[in-house]
C-alpha positions as CSV (number, residue, x, y, z in Angstrom):
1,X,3.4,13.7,4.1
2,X,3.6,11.3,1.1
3,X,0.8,8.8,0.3
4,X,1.5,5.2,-1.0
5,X,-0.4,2.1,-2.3
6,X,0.8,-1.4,-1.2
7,X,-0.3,-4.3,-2.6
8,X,-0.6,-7.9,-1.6
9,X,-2.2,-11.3,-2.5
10,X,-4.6,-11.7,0.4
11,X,-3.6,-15.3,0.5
12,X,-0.1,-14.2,1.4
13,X,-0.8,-11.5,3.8
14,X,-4.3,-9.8,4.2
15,X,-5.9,-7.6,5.7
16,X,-7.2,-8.9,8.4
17,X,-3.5,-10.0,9.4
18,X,-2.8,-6.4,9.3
19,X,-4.7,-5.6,11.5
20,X,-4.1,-8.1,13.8
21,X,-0.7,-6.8,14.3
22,X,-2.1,-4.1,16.1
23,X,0.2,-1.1,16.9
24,X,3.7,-3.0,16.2
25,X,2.5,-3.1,12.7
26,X,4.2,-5.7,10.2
27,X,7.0,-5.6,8.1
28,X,6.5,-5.1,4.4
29,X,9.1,-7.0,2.9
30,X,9.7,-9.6,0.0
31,X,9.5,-6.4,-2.5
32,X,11.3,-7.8,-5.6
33,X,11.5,-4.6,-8.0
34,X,13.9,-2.0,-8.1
35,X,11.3,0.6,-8.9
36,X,9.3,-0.6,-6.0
37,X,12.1,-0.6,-3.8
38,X,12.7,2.8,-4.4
39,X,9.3,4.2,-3.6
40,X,9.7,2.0,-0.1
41,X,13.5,4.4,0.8
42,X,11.4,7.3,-0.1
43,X,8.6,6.5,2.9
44,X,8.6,8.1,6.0
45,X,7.1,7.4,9.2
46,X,3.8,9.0,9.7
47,X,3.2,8.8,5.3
48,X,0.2,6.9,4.8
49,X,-0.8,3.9,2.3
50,X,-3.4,2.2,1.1
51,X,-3.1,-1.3,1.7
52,X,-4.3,-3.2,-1.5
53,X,-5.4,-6.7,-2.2
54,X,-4.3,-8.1,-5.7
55,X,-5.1,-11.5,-7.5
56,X,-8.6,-11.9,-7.7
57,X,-10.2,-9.2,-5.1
58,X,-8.2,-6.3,-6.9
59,X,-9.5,-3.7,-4.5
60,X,-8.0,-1.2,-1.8
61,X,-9.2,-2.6,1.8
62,X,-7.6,-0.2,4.1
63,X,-5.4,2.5,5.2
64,X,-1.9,2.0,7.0
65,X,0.9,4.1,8.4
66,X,4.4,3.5,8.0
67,X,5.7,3.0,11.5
68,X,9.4,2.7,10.5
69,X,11.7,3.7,7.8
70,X,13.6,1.1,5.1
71,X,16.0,-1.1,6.5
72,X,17.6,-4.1,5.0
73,X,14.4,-6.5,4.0
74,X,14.7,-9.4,6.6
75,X,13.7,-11.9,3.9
76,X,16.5,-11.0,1.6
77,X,19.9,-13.0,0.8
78,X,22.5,-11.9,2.0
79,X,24.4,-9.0,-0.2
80,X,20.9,-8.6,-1.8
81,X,20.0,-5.2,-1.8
82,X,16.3,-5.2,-1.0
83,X,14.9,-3.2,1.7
84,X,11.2,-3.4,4.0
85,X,9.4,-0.7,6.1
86,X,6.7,-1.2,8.9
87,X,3.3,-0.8,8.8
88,X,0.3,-0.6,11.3
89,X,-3.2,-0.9,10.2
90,X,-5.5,2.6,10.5
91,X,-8.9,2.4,8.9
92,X,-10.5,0.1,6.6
93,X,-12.2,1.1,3.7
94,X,-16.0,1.1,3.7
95,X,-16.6,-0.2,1.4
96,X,-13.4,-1.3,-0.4
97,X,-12.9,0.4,-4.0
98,X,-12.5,-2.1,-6.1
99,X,-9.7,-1.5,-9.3
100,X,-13.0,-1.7,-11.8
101,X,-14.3,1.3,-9.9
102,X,-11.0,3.0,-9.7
103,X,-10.5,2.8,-13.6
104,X,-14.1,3.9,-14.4
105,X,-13.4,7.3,-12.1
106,X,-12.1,10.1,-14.8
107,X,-10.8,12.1,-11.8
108,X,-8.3,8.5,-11.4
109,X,-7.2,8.5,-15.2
110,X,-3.5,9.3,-14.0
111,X,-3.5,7.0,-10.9
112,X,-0.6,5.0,-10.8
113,X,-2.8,1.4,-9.9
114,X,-5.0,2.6,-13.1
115,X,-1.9,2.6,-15.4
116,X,0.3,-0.1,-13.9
117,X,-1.6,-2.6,-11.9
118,X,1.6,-4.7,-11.5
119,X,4.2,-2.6,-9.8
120,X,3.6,-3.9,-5.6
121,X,4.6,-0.3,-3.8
122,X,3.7,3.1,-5.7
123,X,3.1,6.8,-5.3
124,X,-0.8,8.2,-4.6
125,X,-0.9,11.7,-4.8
126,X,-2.9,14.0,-2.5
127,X,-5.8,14.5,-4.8
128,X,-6.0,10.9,-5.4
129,X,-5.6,9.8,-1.6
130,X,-8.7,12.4,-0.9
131,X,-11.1,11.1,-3.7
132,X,-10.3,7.2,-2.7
133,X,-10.5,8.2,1.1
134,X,-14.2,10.1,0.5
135,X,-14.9,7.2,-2.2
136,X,-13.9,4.3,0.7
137,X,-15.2,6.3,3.8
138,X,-12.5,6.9,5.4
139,X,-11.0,9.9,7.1
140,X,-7.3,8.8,5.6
């Protein structure tokens, strides 16, 4: 199983909407970047993400699951070659880790989010989805 971090503006789409979708989960879509799109055809139902609030929270609230594989993003002109997966809320993170504490943990030096807080759908690896898991609370 692959690990992922999504991120959103809460604004947009929150956590707390997550959630409220309950077991038919949301579609991730409106990715606009061909290196994020890529890491969204590599999912696969069952990886996990975290689910990560950008603008001016900057912290990861919560774990989701990746309910179904890309397909064409809904949201996309046509001919446009942008794809979307589904997600379903599993755990929030108690407490959240912010992207301050994230970058002050030597054991996260060589997290994607620490080095490239911009790109919207990236890689976690499985020592860095253990450490933010025990760091959040959550079983992951």
């Amino acid at each position: 199983m692959a690990h992922w971090l999504l991120k959103t503006e809460p604004d947009t789409f929150s956590w707390d909407e997550q959630v409220k979708r309950g077991a038919k989960g949301e579609s991730w879509s409106g990715v606009r970047n061909h290196q994020a799109k890529l890491n969204l055809m590599k999912m696969k139902s069952g990886d996990r993400g975290f689910f990560y609030h950008s603008g001016d929270s900057k912290e990861i609230v919560g774990v989701v699951e990746v309910i179904r594989e890309h397909y064409p993003d809904p949201t996309a002109k046509s001919g446009e070659p942008w794809v979307a997966v589904d997600v379903k809320a599993i755990e929030a993170l108690k407490p959240p880790l912010r992207l301050a504490d994230a970058k002050a943990e030597p054991r996260l030096k060589a997290m994607v989010l620490v080095n490239n807080t911009r790109l919207s759908v990236q890689p976690v690896t499985a020592e860095e989805w253990k450490l933010i898991c025990k760091m959040g609370g959550v079983k992951g």
